[in-house]
N, C-alpha and C positions, 0 to 999 in steps of 0.2 A: 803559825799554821800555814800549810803549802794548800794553794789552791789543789783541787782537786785535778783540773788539766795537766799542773805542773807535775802530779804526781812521779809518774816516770823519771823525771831528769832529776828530781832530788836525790838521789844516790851518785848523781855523774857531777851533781853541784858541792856535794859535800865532799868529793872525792879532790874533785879541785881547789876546793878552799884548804886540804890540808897539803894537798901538794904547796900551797901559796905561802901558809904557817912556814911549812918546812925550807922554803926558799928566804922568807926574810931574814935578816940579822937581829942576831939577840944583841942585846943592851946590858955592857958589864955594868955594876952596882953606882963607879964612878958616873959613868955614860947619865944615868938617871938623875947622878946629883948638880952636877953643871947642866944637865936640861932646867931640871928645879931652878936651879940659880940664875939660871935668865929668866926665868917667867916669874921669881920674888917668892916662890913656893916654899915651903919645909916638910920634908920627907918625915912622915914617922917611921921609928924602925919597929920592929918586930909587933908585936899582938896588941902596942897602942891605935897600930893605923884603923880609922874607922871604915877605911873599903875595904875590898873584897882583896887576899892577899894576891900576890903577885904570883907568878910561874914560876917556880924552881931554875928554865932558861933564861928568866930575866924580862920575859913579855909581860905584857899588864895584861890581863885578863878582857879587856876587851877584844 
């Protein structure tokens, strides 16, 4: 929820967080698996994984 002050700029905030989206670098499918493999992780693939899935570009959803 946006404070009520803030109201106005939240259109000028969301504008910039997708200009922000649209500047970072996607992560090819390998990109993801050698991240995993340093941190001792294992990737599920498809409709096993219990999070939320991934972006079609390759970003995680956060």
């Amino acid at each position: 929820m946006v404070p009520p002050d803030l109201v106005p700029h939240a259109a000028l905030v969301k504008e910039w967080c997708k200009r922000k989206i649209a500047e970072s670098p996607r992560w090819s499918p390998e990109k993801w698996r050698r991240i995993a493999a340093i941190h001792g992780v294992e990737l599920a693939d498809g409709p096993t994984c219990a999070e939320a899935p991934a972006h079609k570009d390759g970003r995680d959803a956060a």
